[in-house]
N, C-alpha and C positions, 0 to 999 in steps of 0.2 A: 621569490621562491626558487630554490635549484633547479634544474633540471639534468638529470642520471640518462646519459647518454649510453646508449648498450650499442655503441656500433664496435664494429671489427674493420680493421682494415687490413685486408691479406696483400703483404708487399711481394709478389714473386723475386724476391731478389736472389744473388748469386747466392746464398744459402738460403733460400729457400724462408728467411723470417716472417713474422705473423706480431704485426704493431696493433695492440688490446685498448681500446681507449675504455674506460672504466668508470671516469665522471669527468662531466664539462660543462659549462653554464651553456653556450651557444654556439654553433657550430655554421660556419659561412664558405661554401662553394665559390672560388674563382677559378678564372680563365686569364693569367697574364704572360700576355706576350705568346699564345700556345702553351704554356705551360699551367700544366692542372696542380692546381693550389687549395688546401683546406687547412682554415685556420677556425683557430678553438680556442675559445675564452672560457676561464675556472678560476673559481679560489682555493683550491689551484686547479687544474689542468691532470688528470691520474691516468698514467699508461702504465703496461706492461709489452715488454718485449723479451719472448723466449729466455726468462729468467729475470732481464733485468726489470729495473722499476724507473720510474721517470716522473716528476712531476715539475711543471709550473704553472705562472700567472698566465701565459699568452704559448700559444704553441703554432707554431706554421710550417706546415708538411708540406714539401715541392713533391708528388710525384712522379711525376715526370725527370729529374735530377736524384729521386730517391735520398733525397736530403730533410733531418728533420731540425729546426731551428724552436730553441726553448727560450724562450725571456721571462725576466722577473720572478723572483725567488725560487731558483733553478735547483732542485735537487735529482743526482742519479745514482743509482746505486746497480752496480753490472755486476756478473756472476761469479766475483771472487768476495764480494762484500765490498769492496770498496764505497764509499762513498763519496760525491762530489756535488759541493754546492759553490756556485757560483749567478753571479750577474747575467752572466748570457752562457750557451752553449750550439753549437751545431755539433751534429751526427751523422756520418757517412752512413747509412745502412746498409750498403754492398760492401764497403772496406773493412766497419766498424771503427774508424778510425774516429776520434773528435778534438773539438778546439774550443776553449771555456775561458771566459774574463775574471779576473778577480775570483781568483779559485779559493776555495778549503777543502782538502782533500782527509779523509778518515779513513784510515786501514790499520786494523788491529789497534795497537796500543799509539800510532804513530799521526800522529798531526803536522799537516804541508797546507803553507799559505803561500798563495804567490799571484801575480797580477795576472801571470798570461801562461796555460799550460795543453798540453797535445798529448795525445795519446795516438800510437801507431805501435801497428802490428802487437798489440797486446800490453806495452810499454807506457809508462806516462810518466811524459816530460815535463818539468816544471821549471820556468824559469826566472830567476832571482827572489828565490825561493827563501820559505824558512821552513824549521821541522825540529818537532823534538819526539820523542819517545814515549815522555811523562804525559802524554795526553790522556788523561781520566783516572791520574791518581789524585786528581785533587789538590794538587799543591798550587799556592795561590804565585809561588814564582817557578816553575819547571829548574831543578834542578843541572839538566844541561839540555842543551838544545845547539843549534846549528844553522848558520846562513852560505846561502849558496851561490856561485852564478848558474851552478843547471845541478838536478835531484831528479832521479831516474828513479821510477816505481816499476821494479820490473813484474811479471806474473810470482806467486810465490808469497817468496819473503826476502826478498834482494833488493837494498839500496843501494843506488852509489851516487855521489855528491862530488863534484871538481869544483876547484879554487872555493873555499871554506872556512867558515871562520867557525871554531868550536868557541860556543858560549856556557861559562859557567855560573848557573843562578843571574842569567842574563847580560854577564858582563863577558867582553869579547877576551880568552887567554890562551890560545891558540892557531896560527894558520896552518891550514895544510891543502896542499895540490890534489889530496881523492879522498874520501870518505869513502866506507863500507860498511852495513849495517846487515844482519842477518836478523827479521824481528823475532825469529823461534827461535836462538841464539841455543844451543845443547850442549854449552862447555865453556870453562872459563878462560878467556883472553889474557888476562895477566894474572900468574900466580907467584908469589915467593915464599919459601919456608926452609926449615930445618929438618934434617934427617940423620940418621947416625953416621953416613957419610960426609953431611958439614952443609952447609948455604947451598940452596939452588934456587934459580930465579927461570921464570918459563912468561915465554911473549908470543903472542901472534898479531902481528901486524896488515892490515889491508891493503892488496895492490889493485887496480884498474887497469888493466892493457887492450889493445884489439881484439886479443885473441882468447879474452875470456876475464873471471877473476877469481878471487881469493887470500892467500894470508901466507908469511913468509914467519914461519916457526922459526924463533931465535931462544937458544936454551943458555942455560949456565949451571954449573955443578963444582962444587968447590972441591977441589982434588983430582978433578976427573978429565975438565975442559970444559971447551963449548960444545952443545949442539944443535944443528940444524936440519932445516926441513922447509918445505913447501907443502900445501892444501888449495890445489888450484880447482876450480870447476868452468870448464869451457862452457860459452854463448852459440853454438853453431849449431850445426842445424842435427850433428852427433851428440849424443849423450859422453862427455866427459870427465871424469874425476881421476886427477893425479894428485892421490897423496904419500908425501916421502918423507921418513923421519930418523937420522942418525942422532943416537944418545951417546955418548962418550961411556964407556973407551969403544967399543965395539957392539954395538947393538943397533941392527937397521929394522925397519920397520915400512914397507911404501905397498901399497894398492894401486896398478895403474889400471882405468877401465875406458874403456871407450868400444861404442855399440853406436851403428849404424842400420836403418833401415831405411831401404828402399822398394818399390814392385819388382823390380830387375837383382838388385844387391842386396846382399844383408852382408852385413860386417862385425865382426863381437874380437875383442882382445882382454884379458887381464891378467898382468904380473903380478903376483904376490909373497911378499916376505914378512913374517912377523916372528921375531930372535925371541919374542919373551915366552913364547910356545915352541918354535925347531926353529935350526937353522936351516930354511929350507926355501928356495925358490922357485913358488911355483910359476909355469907357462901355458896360457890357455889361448886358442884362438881359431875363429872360424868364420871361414869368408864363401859366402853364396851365390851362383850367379845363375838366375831362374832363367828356366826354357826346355827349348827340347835339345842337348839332352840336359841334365839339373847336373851343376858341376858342384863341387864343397871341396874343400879343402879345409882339414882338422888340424889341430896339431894340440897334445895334452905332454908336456913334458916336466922335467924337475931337477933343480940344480942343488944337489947336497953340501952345503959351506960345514958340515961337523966331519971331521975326519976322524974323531975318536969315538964316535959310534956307527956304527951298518947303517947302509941308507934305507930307507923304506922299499918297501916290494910292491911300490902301487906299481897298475899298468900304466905304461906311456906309450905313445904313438905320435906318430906324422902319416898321414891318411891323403888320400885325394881319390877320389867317390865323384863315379858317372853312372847317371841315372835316368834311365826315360820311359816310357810305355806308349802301348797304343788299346784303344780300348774302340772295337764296334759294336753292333746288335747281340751279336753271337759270339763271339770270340776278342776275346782281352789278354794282352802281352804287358810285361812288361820285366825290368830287368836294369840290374847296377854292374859297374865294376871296382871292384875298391881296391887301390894298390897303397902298401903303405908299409912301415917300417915300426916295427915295435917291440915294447921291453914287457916282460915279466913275469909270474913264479914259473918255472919250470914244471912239466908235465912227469911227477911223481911216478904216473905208469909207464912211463916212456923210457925205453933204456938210455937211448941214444941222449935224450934230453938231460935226463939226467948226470949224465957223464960232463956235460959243458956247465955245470952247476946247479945252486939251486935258484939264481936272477940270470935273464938270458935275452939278449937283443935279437932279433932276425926279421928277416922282411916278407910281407905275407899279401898273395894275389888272389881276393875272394869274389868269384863270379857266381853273381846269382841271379835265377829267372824264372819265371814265372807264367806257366799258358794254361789259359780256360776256356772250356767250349760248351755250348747248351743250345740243342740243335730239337728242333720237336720234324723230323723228315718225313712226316703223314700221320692220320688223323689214330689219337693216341699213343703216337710212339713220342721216347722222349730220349734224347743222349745226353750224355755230360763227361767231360772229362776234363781232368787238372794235371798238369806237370809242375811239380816243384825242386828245384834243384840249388843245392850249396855248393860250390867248390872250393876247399881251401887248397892253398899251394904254397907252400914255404921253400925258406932256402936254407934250411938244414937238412942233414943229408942221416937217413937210417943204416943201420950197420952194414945193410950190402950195398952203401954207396948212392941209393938213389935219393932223389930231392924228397922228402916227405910231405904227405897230403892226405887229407883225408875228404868226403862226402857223402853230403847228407839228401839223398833223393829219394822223390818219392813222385811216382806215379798212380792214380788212381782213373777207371772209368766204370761206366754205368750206362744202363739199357732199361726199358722199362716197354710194356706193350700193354693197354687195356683192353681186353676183347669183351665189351659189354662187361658182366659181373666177375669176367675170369680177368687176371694179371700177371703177365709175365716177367720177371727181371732177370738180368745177370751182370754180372760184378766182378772187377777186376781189381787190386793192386797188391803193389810192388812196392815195396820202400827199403830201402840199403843206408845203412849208418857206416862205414868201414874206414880203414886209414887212424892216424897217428897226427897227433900235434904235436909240438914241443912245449907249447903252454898249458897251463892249468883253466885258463881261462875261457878256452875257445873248444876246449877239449870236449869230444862228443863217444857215447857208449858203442861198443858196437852190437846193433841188430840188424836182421834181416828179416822179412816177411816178403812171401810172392804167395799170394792166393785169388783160387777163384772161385766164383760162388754162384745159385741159381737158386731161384724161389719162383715159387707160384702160388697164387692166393685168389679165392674166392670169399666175395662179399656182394653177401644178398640179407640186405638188412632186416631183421637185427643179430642175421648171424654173420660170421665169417669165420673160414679157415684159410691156414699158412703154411707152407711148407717152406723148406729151404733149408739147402748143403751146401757142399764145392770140394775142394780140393784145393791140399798144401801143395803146392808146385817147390816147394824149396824143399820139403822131407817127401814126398811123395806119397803122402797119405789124405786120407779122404776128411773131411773137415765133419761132427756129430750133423747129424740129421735131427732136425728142428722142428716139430710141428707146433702148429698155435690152432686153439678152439675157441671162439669169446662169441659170448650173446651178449647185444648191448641196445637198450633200449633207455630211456626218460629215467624210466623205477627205479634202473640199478644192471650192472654188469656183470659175467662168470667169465672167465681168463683159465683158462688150463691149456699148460705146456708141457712138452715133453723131449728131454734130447736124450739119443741116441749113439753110440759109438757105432763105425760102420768098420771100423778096424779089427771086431773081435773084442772088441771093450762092454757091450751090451748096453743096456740102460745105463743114463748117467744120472737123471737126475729128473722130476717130477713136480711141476709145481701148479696151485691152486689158489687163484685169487677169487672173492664173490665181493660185492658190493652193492647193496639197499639204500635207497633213500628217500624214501615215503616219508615226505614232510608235512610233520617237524622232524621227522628220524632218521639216521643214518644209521648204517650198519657195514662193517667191513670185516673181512678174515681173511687169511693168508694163510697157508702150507706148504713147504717144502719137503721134498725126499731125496736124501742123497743115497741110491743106489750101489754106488763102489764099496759105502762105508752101511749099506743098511741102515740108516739111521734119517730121525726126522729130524728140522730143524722145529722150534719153539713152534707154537699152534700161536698164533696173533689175532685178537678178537678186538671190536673197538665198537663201540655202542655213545650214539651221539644224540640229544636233545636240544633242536634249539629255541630259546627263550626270547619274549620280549625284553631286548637290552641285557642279554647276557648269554649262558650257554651252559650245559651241561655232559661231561664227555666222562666215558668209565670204559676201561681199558684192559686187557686181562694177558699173560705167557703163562702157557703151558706146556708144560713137556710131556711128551708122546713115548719117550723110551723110558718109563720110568720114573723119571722126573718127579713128575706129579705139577703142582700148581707152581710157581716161578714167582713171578708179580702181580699183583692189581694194582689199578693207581683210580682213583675219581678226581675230577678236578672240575669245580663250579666257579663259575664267572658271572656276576649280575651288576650291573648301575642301574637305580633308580635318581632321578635329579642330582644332587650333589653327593648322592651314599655311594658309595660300590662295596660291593664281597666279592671274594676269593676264598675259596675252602681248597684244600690241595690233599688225597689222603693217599698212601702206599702204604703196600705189604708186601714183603719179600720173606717168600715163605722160606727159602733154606738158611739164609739170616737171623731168622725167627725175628724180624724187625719191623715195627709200627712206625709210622710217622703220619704227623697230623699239621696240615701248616696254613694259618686261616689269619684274613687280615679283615678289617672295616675302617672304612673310607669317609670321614665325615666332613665335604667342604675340603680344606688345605692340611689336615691333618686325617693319621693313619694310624690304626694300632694291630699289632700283629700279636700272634701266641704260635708255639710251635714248639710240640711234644715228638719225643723218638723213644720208642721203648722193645730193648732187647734183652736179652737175657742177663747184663749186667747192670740194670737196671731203669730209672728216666730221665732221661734226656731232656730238658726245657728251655724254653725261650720266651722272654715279653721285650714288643719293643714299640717305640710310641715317636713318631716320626712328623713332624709339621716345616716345612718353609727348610732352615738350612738347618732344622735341629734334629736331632736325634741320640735315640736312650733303648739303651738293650740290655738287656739282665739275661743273665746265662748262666748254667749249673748242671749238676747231677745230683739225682737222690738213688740211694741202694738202698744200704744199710744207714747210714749218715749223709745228712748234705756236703757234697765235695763241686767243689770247680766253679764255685758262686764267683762273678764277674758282674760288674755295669757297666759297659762301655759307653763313650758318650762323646757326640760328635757337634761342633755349630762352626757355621762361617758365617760370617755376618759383615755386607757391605753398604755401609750406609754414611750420610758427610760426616758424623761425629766417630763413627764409630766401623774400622776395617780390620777382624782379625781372622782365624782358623783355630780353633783349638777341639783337643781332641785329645783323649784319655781313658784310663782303666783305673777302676775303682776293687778293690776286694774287699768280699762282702765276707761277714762273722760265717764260719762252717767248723767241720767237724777236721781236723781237731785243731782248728788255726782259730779263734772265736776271735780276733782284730780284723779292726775295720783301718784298712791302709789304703794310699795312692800307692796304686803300681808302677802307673807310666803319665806323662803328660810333656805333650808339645804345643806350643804356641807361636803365633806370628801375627805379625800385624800391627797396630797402632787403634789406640783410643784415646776419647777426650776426658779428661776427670775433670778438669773446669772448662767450658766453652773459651773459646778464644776471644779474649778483651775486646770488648766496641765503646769503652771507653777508658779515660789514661790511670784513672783507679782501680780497674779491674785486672787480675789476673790468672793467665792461661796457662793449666796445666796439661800435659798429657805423657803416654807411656806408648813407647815404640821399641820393638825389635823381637830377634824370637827367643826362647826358652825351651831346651829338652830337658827332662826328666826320669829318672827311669832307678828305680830302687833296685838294687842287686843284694844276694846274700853277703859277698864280700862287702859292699855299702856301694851307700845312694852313689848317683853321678847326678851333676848337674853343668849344664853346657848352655851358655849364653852367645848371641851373637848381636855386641849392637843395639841393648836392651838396656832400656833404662829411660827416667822422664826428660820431659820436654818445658820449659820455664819460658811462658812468652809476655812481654811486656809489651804496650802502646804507648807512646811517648808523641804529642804532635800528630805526627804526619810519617812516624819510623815505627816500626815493628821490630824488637828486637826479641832472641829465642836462643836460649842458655841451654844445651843439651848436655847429658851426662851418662856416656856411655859404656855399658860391659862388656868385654868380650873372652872368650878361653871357657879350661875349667874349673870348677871351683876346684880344690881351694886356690888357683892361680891366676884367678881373674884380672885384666889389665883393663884402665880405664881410659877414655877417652873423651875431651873436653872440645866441644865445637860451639862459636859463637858466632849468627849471623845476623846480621843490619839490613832489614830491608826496608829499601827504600820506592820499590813499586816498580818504577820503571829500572832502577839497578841494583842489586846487593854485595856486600863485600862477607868473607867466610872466614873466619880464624878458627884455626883448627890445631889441638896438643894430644898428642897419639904418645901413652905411655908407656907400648911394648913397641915401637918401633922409634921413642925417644925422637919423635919426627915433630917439627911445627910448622904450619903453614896459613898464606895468606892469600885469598882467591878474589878475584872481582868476575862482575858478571853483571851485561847490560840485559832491559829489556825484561817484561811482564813479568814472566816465567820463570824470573832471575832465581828468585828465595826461593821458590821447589827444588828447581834444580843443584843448588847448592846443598840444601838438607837431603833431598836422595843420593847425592854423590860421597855424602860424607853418612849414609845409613843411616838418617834419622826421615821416620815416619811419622806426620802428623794427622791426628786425627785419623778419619775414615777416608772416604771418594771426597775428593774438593771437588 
């Protein structure tokens, strides 16, 4: 009889792991040599460790060594999926490192046998090794495979292989010094075809070196030359990718990046140029060196290679940025200095700027800082104050010669006193906008504000009053006098305010909030009087109901000068179990306009009505809505039905079946009585026969998009890429006859793509009849035949 062993064994090791024992027939405590030992006998042996899985026939754990030793039908599987079975294994569990006899290793589509194999620092080394690709397409001889003296499994999908013998269908037809396999492979390594230019042939080759690897792009173009290129990705401990591509006669192309982090350093670079978009290279980069104070150094620049058109007007700069703070209980500083040299639009309001063009380089010295203070100096008193200041400083000079600058500061403070139920504040700031840029982009408006202000308030609950004024110190006027009255209790609140002019202005303004809420009910209203203008604003009433699982609200504008009634609106909300409603109604009385807008909810589907009726007549709407589908009918009735419409909307993502379509239907009215398509667009791919699972059957289906759209002058219709899909089973090959449309009609041009897949690799022939181009693509690895049909715009079926 088994016995299900429920122990844990917590390893405090350098990370901190947690080894799960799961099932084991018997479990035996030793002591050898001082060293604490426990071994575990199962058919098999079931662990878990922080993701990964483990099993064998015999297991023996050194605690003491933190060493775990697996024998007899050894399976493990770590947290990239890999799998590993072998004859024996040990486990570093502080390093994570291991060492396994008579390996077979499983990752993704790729199968590695070999007698003696290690894994370190994330890597796993195999050595004299074998490996093919075709592992679990089922071919009873692997199609090609590969012997090695060492195969490196790196984290990812990165292999590399030295001194190698490529085997085809098993027999040895190749040596080579490195192998390189990427198993999510995104593009084809060898292609050649025609185009109306003449023969072109495209290669990427595999290197291995120290300092990283990748593929050595070798082109050809008949008339034009050769081209070349590099796709290197560094091993270090940087993130790097340099990729560079010269096409003949003149077209570059290269990405160089490289990012660096550290706690102390950060480091980021990239060069970029791509001719088939601008000629244009860009320069980005920026290096960090944390502490007190925080240094950076930027640099965004751009090199224009077209001299027959204006360069762009982006900003560019070279920056270097000093930065630090200090921060205690009460008061916090802190503050940058950024000095740095930069281009771009010219500041339109600026004369001086303008005069030196409309793109403009100059060097600009921006100090800024920052102080906060929040002081309580005895018992209810409270202080605060902020300083915040920008300075710009350029080295362009304004018409009377001086260097131009502008700043942006602002001071703010505050006082507060509670005397039991009375309170006293006062309030200060200042804020200044002024000075001149020469850019557009840094350029600041200018204002000024200096005020000071005082208030006193009593609150003895559930009333309280407010007062509060001050005075414009910049115009030298008295700032309205402000009172507040509110009673505010559980039930509901009253708000009445009133400001003041102390200038001779008089009343300004009047306003009245109430608000009820005796539940289930709410009630609220609002009034304003604007005084200068004698006039009220809308009277706002709002009347609330709420319901078990829904809600009921009805809402009302009225006007006070005349006016008369404005709006009402009701809006009901209810769910019961899987139902819900929604009723929506308005009335807008100087409109003279009805509207009624009401849905019901039953489960995953929805149906909707929605009436509008004004003086021109009714306005309708049904619409019936489930999952990704959807149907709306629309019109007018006056005298005759006009403006009849069914729009109609599905996307639908499922394995057989992925598309979007979506159109207008016109329905028989007064005086058009034809039932026509208006409009209709589509995308996607569907299967019209299932895809063969065996060699008599055959797979149809239909991919690309279709617009449609009927005009008085006449229809249009626009394809892209649209047209079926012919797939045959043969053996152990998959082949798929596509025939595609593209343009307008009547100028359609077709396109003929034929691929071979073979599971682990596919080859692509492709005849393009508006660009008179043919082509022939190979491509290793699972993924192969997707990729191929997505690159050449063919869609099969739904989600695979």
């Amino acid at each position: 009889m088994r016995l299900w062993v429920g122990l844990f064994l917590f390893l405090q090791t350098a990370l901190g792991a947690t080894l799960k024992v799961l099932e084991a027939d018997r479990l035996e405590l030793r002591n050898e040599g001082g060293e604490e030992v426990y071994v575990l006998v199962g058919s098999p042996v079931r662990m878990e460790r922080d993701g990964e899985s483990l099993e064998a026939g015999r297991v023996v754990f050194n605690r003491t060594r933190k060493r775990l030793y697996l024998l007899e039908g050894v399976r493990y599987v770590d947290k990239e999926g890999r799998e590993v079975r072998a004859e024996s294994l040990t486990l570093d569990l502080e390093s994570e490192d291991f060492s396994a006899l008579s390996v077979e290793i499983r990752s993704q589509n790729l199968l590695l046998t070999g007698p003696l194999c290690e894994r370190v620092a994330g890597a796993i080394l195999l050595e004299k090794g074998y490996a093919t690709p075709c592992y679990g397409c089922g071919q009873s001889v692997p199609d090609y495979a590969f012997r090695a003296e060492e195969i490196v499994l790196y984290p990812g999908d990165r292999v590399v292989a030295r001194q190698v013998t490529l085997l085809v269908r098993e027999e040895p037809v190749l040596t080579l010094p490195v192998l390189l396999l990427f198993l999510s492979e995104r593009r084809p390594r060898l292609e050649v075809g025609q185009d109306e230019g003449g023969f072109y042939f495209k290669s990427a080759l595999p290197y291995v070196a120290d300092f990283g690897l990748g593929f050595t792009l070798l082109n050809y173009f008949q008339g034009r030359g050769y081209g070349f290129g590099v796709d290197h990705f560094g091993v270090g401990e940087a993130k790097e990718r340099y990729f560079f591509l010269h096409t003949p006669p003149d077209t570059f192309q290269y990405r160089l990046e490289y990012a660096l982090k550290r706690p102390e350093l950060s480091l980021s670079a990239l060069v970029e140029r791509d001719d088939t978009k601008e000629k244009l290279t860009a320069f980005r980069a920026e290096a960090a060196l944390e502490g007190d104070p925080r240094l950076r150094l930027g640099l965004d620049l751009f090199l224009d290679h077209d001299p027959t058109t204006p360069p762009p007007r982006r900003t560019q700069k070279l920056e270097l940025e000093a930065s630090s703070g200090l921060k205690e209980k009460e008061y916090s500083l802190a503050g940058s200095l950024a000095l740095g040299l930069y281009a771009g639009e010219s500041n339109p309001l600026n004369r001086s700027a303008r005069a030196l063009g409309p793109y403009l380089w100059a060097g600009r010295l921006l100090l800024s800082h920052t102080e906060t203070l929040a002081l309580s100096p005895w018992t209810g008193a409270s202080l605060r104050g902020e300083n915040r200041f920008r300075g710009f400083y350029y080295t362009t000079q304004n018409p009377d010669g001086e260097k131009e600058r502008q700043v942006d500061w602002t001071t703010q403070a505050s006082f507060g006193q509670a005397l039991g139920a009375l309170r006293l504040e006062a309030g200060y700031t200042r804020s200044v906008q002024e000075g001149e840029s020469p850019f557009r982009f840094d350029a600041l408006p200018t204002r000024r504000t200096h005020q000071l202000t005082l208030g006193v308030g009593l609150a003895q609950p559930p009333l309280g009053l407010s007062v509060k004024s001050g005075r414009d110190l910049e115009k030298g006027l008295y700032l309205p006098l402000e009172a507040t009255a509110q009673y505010q209790d559980p039930g509901g609140s009253l708000v009445l305010t009133h400001r003041r002019g102390l200038e001779g202005e008089g009343p300004l303004e009047t306003k009245a909030a109430l608000s009820l809420s005796p539940r289930p009910f709410s009630f609220r209203a609002s009034l304003r009087f604007d005084h200068p203008k004698a006039r009220f604003d809308p009277l706002e009433l709002a009347l609330g109901y709420a319901l078990v699982g829904g809600s009921l609200n009805l809402t009302h504008r009225h006007g006070l000068n005349g006016e008369g009634p404005l709006e009402s609106r009701l809006n009901l909300a209810y769910r019961e179990g899987e139902g819900s409603y929604t009723l929506n109604l308005r009335r807008a009385y100087p409109q003279n306009l009805t509207e009624a807008q009401a849905t019901l909810g039953l489960g995953p589907a929805a149906y909707g009505l929605g009436l509008g009726l004004d003086g021109q007549g009714l306005r309708y709407g049904l619409s019936y809505r489930e999952a990704n589908l959807l149907l709306e009918l629309s019109g007018r009735k006056t005298e005759k039905w006009q403006d009849t419409n069914l729009r109609f909307s599905l996307v639908r993502l499922e394995p057989e079946l992925s598309l979007r379509l979506s159109g207008n239907l016109h329905l028989p009215e007064d005086p058009d009585p034809s039932f026509y398509l208006k409009d209709l667009t589509f995308s996607g791919g569907l299967d019209l026969l299932p895809p063969p699972k065996r060699e008599e059957e055959v797979g149809l289906s239909l991919s690309g998009s279709l617009s449609y759209l009927r005009r008085p002058d006449g229809d249009t219709l626009s394809l892209k890429n649209f047209g079926p899909t012919l797939s045959l089973l043969e053996g152990e090959t998959r082949i798929y006859f596509s025939y595609l449309l593209s343009g307008l009609r009547p100028n359609l041009q077709a396109k003929y793509v034929l691929v071979v897949d073979r599971c682990c690799w596919a080859a692509r022939v492709a005849y393009d009849t508006e660009k008179k181009a043919f082509s022939l693509a190979l491509l290793y690895g699972g993924q192969a035949a997707g990729l191929l049909l997505d690159e050449a715009g063919v869609h099969l079926g739904g989600v695979r």
